[in-house]
DOMARGU-182526 format. One record per residue (C-alpha): x, y, z. Coordinates in steps of 0.001 Angstrom, whole numbers, padded with zeros to 6 digits, always signed. Layout:
BEGIN
XYZ ...
// end
This chain:
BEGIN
+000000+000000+000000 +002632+002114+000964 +004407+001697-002393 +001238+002280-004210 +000774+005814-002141 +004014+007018-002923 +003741+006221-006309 +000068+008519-006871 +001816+011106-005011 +005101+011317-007396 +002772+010719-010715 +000510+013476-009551 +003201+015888-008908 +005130+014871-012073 +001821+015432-014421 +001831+019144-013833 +006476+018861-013589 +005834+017104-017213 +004612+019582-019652 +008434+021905-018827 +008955+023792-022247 +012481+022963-023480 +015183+024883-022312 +019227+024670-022243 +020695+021110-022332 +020618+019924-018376 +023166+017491-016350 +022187+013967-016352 +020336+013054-012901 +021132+010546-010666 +018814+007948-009275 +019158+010518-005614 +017590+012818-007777 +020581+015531-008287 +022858+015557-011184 +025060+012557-010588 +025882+009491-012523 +024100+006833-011334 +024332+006702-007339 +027042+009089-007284 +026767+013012-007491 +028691+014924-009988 +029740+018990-009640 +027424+020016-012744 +024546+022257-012041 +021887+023058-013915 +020246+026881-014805 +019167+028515-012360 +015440+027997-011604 +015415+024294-012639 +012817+022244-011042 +013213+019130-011166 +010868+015550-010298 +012611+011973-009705 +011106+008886-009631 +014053+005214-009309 +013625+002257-007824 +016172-000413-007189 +016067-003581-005004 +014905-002268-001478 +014975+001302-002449 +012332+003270-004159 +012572+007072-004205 +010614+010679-005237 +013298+013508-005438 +012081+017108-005777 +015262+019058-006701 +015564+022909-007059 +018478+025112-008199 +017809+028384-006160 +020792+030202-007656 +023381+029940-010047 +025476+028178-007334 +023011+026205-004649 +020611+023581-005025 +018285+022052-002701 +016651+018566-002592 +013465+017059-000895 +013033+013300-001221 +010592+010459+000565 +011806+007447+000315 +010316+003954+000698 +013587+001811+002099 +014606-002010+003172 +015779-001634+006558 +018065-003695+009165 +016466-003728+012349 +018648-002589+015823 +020339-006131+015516 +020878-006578+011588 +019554-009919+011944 +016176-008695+010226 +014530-006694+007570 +011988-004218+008229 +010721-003670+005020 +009459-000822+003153 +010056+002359+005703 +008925+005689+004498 +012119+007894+004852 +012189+011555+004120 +015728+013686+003557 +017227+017023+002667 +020262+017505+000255 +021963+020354-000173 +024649+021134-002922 +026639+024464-003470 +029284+025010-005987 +032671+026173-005297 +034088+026795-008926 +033133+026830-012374 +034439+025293-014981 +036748+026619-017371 +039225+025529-020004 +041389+024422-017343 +039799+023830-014169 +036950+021465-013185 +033518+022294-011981 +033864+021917-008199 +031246+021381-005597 +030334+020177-001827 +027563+018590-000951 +025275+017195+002068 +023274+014252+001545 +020235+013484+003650 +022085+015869+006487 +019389+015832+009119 +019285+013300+011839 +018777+010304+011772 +020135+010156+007887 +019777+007315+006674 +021746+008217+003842 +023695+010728+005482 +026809+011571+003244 +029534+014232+002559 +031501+015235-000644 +033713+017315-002496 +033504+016788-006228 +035130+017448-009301 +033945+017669-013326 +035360+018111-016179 +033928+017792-019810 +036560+017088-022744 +034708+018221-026426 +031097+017963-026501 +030824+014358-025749 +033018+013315-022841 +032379+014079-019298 +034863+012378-016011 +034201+012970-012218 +036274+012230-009510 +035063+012851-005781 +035553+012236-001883 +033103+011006+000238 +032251+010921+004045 +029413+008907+005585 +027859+006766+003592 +029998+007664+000578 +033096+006923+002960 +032022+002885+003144 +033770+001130+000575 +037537+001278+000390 +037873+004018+003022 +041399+005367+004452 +042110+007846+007043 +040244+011006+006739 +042325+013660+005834 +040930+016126+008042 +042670+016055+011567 +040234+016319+014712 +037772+014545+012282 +038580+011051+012429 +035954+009510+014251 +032232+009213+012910 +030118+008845+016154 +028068+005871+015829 +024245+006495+014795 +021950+006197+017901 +018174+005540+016821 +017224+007369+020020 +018654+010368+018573 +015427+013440+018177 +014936+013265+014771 +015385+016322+012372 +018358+018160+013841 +021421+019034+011887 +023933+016571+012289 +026775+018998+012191 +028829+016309+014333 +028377+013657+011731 +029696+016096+009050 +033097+015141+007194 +034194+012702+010289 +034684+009460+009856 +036966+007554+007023 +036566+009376+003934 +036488+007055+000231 +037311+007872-003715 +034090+007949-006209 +034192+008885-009377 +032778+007830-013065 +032728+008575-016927 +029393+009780-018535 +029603+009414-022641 +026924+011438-024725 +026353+009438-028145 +023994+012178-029426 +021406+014297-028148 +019171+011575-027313 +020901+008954-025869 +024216+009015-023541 +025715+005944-022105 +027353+005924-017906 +030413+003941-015977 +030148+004613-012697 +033118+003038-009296 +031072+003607-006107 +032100+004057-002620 +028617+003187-001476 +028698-000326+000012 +025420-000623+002221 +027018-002285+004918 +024758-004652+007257 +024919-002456+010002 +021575-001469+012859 +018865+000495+010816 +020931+000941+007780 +019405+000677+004169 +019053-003559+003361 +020329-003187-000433 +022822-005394-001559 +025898-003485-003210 +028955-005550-002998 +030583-004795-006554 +031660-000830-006765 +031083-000707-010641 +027852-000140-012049 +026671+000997-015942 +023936+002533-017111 +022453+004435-020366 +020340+007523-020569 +017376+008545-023178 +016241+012049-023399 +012895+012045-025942 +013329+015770-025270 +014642+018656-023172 +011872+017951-020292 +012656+014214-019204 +015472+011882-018748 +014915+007886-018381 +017814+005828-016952 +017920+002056-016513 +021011+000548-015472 +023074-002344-014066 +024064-001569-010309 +027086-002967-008540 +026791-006675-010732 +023853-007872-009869 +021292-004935-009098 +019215-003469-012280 +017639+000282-011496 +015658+002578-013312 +014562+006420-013308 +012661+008725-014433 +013458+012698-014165 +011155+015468-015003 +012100+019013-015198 +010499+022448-015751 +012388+026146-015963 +010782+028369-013872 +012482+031702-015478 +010657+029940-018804 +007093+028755-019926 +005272+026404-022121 +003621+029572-023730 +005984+032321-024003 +002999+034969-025452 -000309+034383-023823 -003397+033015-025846 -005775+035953-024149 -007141+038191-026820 -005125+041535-027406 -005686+044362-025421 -007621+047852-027618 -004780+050256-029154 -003681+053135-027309 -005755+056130-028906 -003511+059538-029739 -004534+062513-028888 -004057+064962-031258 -001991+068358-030929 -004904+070336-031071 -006938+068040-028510 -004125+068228-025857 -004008+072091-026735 -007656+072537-026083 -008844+074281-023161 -010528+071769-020180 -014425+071587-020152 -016540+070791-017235 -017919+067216-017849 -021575+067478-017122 -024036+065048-015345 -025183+063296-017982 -021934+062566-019808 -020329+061227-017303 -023341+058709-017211 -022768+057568-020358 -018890+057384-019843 -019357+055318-017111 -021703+052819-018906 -019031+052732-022066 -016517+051694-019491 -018192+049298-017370 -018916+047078-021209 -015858+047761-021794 -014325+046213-018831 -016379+043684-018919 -015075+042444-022192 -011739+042436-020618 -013194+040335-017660 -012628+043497-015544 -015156+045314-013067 -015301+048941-013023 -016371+049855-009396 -016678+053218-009618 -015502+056820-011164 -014634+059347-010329 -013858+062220-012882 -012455+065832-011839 -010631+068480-014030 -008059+066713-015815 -007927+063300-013643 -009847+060490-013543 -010379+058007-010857 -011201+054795-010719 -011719+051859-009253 -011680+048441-010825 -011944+044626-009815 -009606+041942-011844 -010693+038407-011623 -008714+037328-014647 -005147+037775-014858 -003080+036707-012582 -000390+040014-012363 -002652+043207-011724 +000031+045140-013862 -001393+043606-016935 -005139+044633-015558 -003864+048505-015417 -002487+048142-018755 -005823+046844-020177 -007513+049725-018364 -005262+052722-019203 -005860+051860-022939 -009686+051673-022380 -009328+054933-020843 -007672+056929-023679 -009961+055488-025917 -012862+056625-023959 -011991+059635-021530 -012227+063079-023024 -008990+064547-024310 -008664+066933-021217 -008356+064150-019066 -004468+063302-018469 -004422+061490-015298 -005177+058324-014582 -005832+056983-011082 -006574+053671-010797 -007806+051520-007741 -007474+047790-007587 -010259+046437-005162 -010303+043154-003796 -012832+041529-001562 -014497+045034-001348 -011945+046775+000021 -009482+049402-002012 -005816+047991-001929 -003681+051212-003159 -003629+053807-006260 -001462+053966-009303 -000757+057123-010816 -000388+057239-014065 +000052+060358-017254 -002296+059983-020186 +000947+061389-022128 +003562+058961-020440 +001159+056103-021812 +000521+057939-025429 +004578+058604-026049 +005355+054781-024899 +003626+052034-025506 +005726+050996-028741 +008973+052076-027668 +011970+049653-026239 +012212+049918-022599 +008582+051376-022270 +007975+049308-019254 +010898+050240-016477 +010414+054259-018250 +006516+054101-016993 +007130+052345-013871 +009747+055164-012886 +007377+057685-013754 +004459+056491-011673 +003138+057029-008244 +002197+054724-005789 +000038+055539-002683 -003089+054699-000771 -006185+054405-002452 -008302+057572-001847 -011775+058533+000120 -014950+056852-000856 -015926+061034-001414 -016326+061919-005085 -016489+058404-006311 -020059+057623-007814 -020629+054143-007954 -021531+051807-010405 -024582+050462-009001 -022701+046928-010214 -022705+044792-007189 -025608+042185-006456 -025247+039425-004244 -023451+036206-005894 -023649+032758-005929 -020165+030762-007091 -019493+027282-007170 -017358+024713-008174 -016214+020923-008315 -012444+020064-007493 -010379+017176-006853 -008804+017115-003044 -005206+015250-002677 -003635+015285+000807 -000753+013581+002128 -000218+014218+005584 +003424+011876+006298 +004381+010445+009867 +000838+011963+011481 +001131+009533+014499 +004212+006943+015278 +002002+004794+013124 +002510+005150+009444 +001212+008127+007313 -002770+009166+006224 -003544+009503+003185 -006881+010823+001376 -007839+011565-002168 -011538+013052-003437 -013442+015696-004503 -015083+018720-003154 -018362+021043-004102 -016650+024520-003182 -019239+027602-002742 -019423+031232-001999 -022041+033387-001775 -021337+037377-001406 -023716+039513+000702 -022003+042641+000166 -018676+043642-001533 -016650+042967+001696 -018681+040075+003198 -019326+037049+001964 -019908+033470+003194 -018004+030111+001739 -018114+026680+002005 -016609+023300+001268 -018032+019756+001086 -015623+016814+000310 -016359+013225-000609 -012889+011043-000127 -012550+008656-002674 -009776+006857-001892 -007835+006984+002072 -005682+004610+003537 -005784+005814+007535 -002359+004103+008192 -001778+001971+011572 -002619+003274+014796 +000640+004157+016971 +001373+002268+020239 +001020+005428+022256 +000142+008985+022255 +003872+010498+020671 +002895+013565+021915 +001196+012820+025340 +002009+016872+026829 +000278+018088+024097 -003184+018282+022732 -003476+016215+019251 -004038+019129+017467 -002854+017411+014446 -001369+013823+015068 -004937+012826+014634 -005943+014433+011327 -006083+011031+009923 -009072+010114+011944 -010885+013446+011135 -013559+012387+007948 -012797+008607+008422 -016260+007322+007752 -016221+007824+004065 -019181+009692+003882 -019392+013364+002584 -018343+016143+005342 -018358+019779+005857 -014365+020871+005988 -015462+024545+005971 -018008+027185+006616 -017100+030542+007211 -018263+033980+007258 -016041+036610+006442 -015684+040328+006826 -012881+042365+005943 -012585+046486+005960 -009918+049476+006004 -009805+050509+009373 -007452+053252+008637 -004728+054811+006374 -002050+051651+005312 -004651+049173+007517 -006611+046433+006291 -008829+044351+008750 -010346+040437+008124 -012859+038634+010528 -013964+035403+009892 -016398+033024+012379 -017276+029308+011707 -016196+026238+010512 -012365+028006+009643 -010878+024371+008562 -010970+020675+008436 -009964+019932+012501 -011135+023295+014337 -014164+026422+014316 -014570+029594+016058 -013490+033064+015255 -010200+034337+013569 -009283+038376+013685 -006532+039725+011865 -005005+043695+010922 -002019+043933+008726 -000703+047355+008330 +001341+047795+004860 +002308+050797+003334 +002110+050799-001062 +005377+051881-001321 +007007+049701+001009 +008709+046560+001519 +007810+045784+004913 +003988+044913+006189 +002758+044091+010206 +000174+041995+011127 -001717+040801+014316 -003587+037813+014235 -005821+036430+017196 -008052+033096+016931 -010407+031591+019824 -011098+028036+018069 -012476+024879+019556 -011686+021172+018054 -014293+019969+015729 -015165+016276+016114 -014165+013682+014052 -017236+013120+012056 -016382+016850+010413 -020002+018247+010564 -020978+020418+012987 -020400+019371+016766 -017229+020025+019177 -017414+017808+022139 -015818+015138+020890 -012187+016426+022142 -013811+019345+024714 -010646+021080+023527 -010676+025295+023035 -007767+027628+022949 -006451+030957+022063 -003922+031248+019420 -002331+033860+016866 +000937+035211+015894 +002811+039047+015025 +003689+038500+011617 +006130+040458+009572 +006486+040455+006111 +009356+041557+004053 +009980+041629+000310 +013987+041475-000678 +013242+042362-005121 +014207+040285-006933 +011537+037694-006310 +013286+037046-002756 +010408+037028-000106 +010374+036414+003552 +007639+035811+006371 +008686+035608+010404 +005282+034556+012274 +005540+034840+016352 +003253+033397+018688 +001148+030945+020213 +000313+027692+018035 -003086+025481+018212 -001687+023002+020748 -001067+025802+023281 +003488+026190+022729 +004828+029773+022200 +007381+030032+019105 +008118+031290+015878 +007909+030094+012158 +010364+031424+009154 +009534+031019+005627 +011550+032276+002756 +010560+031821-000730 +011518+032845-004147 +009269+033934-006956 +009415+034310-009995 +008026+036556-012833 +005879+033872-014520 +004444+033347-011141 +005787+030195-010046 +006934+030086-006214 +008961+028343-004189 +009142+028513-000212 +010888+026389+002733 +009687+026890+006175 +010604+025650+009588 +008771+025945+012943 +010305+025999+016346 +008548+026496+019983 +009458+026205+023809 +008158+022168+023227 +011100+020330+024156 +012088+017776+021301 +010931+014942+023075 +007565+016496+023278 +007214+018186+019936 +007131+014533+018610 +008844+012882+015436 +011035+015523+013640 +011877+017767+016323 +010605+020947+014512 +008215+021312+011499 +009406+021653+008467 +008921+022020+004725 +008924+022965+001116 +005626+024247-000691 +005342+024452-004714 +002952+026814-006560 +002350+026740-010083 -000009+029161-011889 -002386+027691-014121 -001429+030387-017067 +002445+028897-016739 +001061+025989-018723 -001742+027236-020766 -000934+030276-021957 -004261+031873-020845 -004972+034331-018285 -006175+033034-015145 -005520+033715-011252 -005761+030104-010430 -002970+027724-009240 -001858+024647-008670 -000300+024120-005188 +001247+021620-003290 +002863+021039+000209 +005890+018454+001083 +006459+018117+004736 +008567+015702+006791 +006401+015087+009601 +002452+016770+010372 +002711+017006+014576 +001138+018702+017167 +004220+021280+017875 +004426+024173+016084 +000632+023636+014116 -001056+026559+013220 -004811+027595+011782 -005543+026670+008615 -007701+029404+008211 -008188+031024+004558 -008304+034786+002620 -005134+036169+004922 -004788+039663+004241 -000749+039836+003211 -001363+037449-000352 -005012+039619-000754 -003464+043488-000436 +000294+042743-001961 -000112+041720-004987 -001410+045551-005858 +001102+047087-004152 +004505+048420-005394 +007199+045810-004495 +004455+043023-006139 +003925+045228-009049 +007327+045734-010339 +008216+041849-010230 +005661+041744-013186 +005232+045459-014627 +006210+043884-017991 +002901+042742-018238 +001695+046543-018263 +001762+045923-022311 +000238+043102-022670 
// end
């Protein structure tokens, strides 16, 4: 079963990884997942931005690798693992253990005519590491053809053949204890212990097929909880097939009497499928003429502003736009707008200002426009009628108008006159569910797979209510632990795999939601109900965030009570309330480089703090590690001392070309416990008011023109 799980959850991820555009020729990839050779890692990186899938399997070793080259020189690795074990004794086999790991590779040099690529790496460096090894590498390619690597290993690539390790004060390896907290850095185990020669040959034949010789200093000794996979002979071969730029298969011949295949997948996220979008073209910017800019302003009366309001809202709504409301007054014009189609609001404004010179008298030369989300305004971009006129088909017309505009608050409700648009709405929708939720007791993982009937119904621009109802289609519970792993704390998620257990539709949210502008640079959210899956009650949150700024504050504070198990509407199952939020603060570094620092109190009652840093990119695609850490003791927290984890999102218009705002997302986390757990609650304020603000709006200002 547990091979079977793994398997859906690789194949899923791997049918959105699949359809990667082709991009520059990319190292071969190892069956760890990381350029390599076959079990061995090379120096060779890939661009920057490469995402990459794995999927190998050997004898007592099956493994999913998500790899990810943050920057020209470091690259990070995820990977669950499904493993043949030696029990304490290594007089059995426990077979089949679900192992997760962290790599981490960073190179040193680059290759040139003379000198090899050089790199160091960490290999499953968190305790316990199962595969825990250090290495130094070298690489060197000779033509176009030819590639040789030569390396030292520590750890588990210091087991065949070892010597003395050349570092002094190193030379001892302390022997792996199972008791060990799990999920620490295992800066002791690093580079100590006997060190070992790896290396291999890697021939390209032509662009589609390449052929491998690898000597390994992997031996998978049968040593107390070590991998169970037979690898006696060091030499192993192996041949490659690329049908195209997006996926590598590898089968090969391990250590004599082993056979092993692979399969890597690999997008670009600096690239895309569709490089111009399939959404019709925007209307042409209309010229004024000389004599129309020269002309003398003229009050606009009553009656024609009517009728320019009318020509805009159908307009906008051929765009898939809302105009809110307008606001016209001597030269400038104001107004507010709603965008529930493309993803960057840049691209909205463009769409907009070129409706607006087609349609706004000539003595109109400002533009103010207002992006409004969930009712509430979320800042104002000034823009010149002229600026627009004199640029849109001119190189560099893009970084010249975002230098020359403004951006500030949105303005007073005063002087606006509304559109009269807004009715109360009805939405819904079907969509599949997936959730994985690894090492949820001491018992083995839960897993559930279905669909849900996803509704919202707005009651005024700022309030609405929504729902969700999910059917599971497929679940597999997992065992039941011996004991409570966390028996100080409340099982505020160890137990998530009992929650919707009787396979019959449930509720996993109903919520009413409120938000407002309290003041200048503040925006306010309240939502009561049914906020997620496991708990209900009431969730308040301000965030204050200036346009022009980098840096946003927020406050949240939750009163929640556990939901039963049965996920419909009663609470006494667990008799279990409590008070949590966090101070958040947000911080955007350009360049795509985000962090978030959340401190507070957590569902299960501890007091801590949660850092996420992720990188994004222009085309929308986002990356983000996080890792939690409270006053719970290590022994308390539960397995994995600390959460942790790496979180994918993909926009929808990446792969099709066509404007959207939808995604597809997806979480990887070593362990789900009751330390460190926060609300799942949805419609946080930060991802609602940034993405209209200046530091979001430059990442994709490019879009302005389309």
């Amino acid at each position: 079963m547990r091979f079977a799980i793994l398997s859906s959850v690789s194949v899923l991820a791997l049918s959105v990884t699949g359809q990667a555009a082709a991009q520059d020729a990319l190292p071969t990839y190892s069956l760890y997942g990381t350029p390599g050779l076959l079990e061995m890692p090379t120096a060779q990186t890939p661009d920057e931005g490469t995402l990459s899938a794995t999927l190998s399997y050997r004898e007592g070793l099956f493994q999913t690798v998500l790899s990810f080259q943050l920057t020209d020189r470091i690259s990070g690795s995820f990977r669950y693992a499904l493993v043949d074990l030696y029990d304490g004794t290594a007089t059995d086999i426990d077979e089949r253990e679900l192992e997760r790991g962290f790599d981490l590779q960073i190179r040193l040099i680059e290759e040139t005519d003379v000198l090899p690529e050089l790199a160091f790496g960490l290999r499953d460096f968190l305790t316990p590491g199962r595969f825990q090894a250090e290495y130094l590498v070298a690489t060197k390619t000779f033509g176009d053809s030819l590639t040789a690597t030569a390396g030292l290993g520590w750890g588990a690539l210091g087991q065949r053949d070892g010597f003395d390790n050349p570092f002094s004060g190193r030379s001892t390896r302390p022997v792996f204890d199972e008791s060990d907290p799990e999920g620490q850095l295992a800066t002791d185990q690093w580079f100590a212990g006997d060190a070992a020669f790896f290396g291999g040959l890697e021939y390209q034949i032509n662009e589609k097929w390449g052929v491998l010789a690898e000597y390994s200093s992997l031996s998978y000794p049968e040593a107390p909880n070590s991998p169970a996979v037979d690898g006696e002979n060091p030499y192993s071969f192996g041949v490659t097939y690329r049908p195209n730029e997006a996926i590598q298969l590898t089968a090969a011949a391990l250590n004599g009497n082993n056979f092993a295949i692979s399969g890597s997948f690999f997008l670009n996220a600096n690239d895309r499928p569709s490089m111009s979008g399939s959404e019709p073209a925007p209307v042409p910017v209309r010229v004024r003429s000389r004599a129309e800019r020269a002309a003398p302003a003229a009050d606009i009366s009553a009656t024609q502003q009517a009728a320019i309001q009318s020509a805009l809202a159908q307009a906008f709504r051929a765009e898939d736009l809302g105009l809110v409301a307008l606001e016209l007054d001597g030269s400038t014009a104001r107004v507010r707008f709603t965008n529930g189609e493309f993803r960057s609001n840049a691209q909205a404004m463009g769409r907009i200002a070129r409706i607006l010179t087609q349609a706004l008298p000539p003595q109109i030369d400002t533009f103010v426009l207002e992006p409004v989300s969930r009712g509430i305004a979320l800042s104002a971009i000034r823009l010149q009628r002229s600026d627009i006129e004199a640029l849109e088909n001119r190189a560099g017309a893009a970084e010249t108008l975002f230098d020359r505009t403004a951006f500030v608050d949105a303005g007073p409700d005063a002087g606006l006159t509304d559109t009269n648009a807004f009715t109360p709405s009805f939405n819904w929708n079907f969509s599949p569910y997936f959730r994985l939720d690894p090492f949820v007791t001491t018992g083995t993982f839960s897993f559930d797979a279905g669909v849900s009937l996803n509704a919202s119904y707005r009651l005024t621009p700022r309030t609405g209510i929504s729902a969700s109802i999910g059917q599971s289609l497929t679940r597999n519970d997992g065992s039941d632990p011996d004991s409570d792993s966390t028996p100080d704390l409340q099982n505020v998620r160890t137990d998530s795999g009992d929650y919707g257990d009787d396979g019959i539709p449930v509720l996993q949210s109903l919520a009413l939601t409120h938000y407002d502008r309290p003041g200048t640079d503040l925006y306010s959210r309240v939502s009561v109900g049914y906020l997620e899956r496991m708990f209900g009650g009431v969730s308040t949150e301000l965030l204050w965030k200036p346009v022009d700024s980098p840096l946003g504050l927020g406050a949240e504070l939750n009163y929640v009570a556990q939901r039963d198990t049965d996920m419909w509407f009663g609470f006494g199952e667990y008799d279990y309330q409590v008070a949590t939020g966090h101070l958040s603060a947000y911080y955007d570094f350009g360049n795509g480089y985000h962090t978030q620092v959340d401190v507070g109190r957590y569902l299960a009652g501890d007091w801590g703090a949660t850092l996420e840093v992720a990188r994004e990119y222009d085309n929308g695609i986002r990356i983000a590690a996080s890792v939690s850490q409270t006053e719970v003791s290590y022994e308390d927290f539960g397995n994995g001392s600390y959460n942790k984890g790496i979180s994918i999102t993909l926009p929808q218009d990446f792969f099709t070309g066509r404007a959207s705002q939808g995604t597809y997302a997806a979480r990887l986390s070593t362990r789900s416990s009751d330390g460190g757990a926060r609300l799942s609650v949805g419609g946080r304020l930060y991802d609602i008011v940034r993405g209209a603000h200046q530091a979001d709006l430059s990442d994709t200002w490019g879009r302005f023109w389309r």
